[in-house]
Steps between C-alpha positions, in 0.01 A plus 500: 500500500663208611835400365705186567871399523725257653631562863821572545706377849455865593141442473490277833500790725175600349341137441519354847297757643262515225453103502485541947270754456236327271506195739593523850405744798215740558655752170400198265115482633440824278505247219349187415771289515601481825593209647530647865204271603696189394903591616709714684866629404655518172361418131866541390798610577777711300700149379247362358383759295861526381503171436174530320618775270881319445411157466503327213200480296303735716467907490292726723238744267471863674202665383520876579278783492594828483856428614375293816498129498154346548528142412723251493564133392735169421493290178679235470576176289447163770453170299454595169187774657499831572483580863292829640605618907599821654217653406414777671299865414519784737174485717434859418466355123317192560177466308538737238687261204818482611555190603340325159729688314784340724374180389412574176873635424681154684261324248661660200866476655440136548350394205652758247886546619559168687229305271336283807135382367381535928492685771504368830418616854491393857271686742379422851151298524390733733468794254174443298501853397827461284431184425175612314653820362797289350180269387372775334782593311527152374714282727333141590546320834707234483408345862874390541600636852810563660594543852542905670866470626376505846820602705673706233452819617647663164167429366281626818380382830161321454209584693250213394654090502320476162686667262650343143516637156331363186659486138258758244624449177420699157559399142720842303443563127859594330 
């Protein structure tokens, strides 16, 4: 059984490698959302996952299973819409649920306890695979793109010249 809460400062010591580990280096190849093929160095780091779970309008969901964390994720209030990042389930859990449960339970935080009517996303262009599984769980492409921060290397250190995000966005019933 999964169960859900909201991440406590304490929790960063736990999330940064979780979120690293689903992402970057060789460890996060054992899952399917790797992004070792696109950057180098760090997804995150331990500020801005504080900053994440501090900030206003924004908490971090933990989703834990039998007393280890396996998932993680931000939602937030930007502009009126709810805002989905730092989302990240342990590669050992990857494919089996987890992660749409992640989604499914920012959904209901958004919409229910901070009553935003969408959900909003950015992801990089050059991951068709989560693109389509967001697709499938009912976000739309918007085709508005925004710029990777090429030379900010708290967000990675690109491998490819090409990369930008694009804006998904999903209507939430309250």
């Amino acid at each position: 059984m999964l169960t859900f809460r909201r991440a406590t400062p304490d929790d960063v010591r736990f999330l940064v490698p979780l979120v690293e580990s689903a992402y970057r280096g060789d460890a996060s190849r054992a899952g399917w959302t790797t992004e070792a093929d696109l950057l180098d160095g760090q997804r995150t780091d331990p500020g801005g996952v504080l900053e994440a779970i501090t900030g206003p309008g924004s908490a971090v969901l933990v989703g834990e299973r039998g007393g280890e964390v396996v998932v993680c994720c931000q939602v937030a209030v930007v502009d009126g819409a709810g805002h989905f990042g730092l989302f990240a389930v342990s590669p050992r859990h990857q494919a089996g649920g987890v992660g749409r449960l992640a989604l499914a339970e920012a959904e209901r935080v958004a919409a229910r306890e901070w009553g935003v009517s969408e959900m909003r996303m950015k992801v990089l262009t050059a991951r068709e695979d989560l693109i389509a599984w967001y697709v499938r769980r009912g976000y739309a492409r918007t085709g508005r793109l925004s710029p990777f921060p090429y030379g900010d290397v708290r967000f990675g250190v690109p491998r490819r010249a090409d990369l930008a995000f694009e804006t998904l966005v999903k209507p939430l019933a309250s």
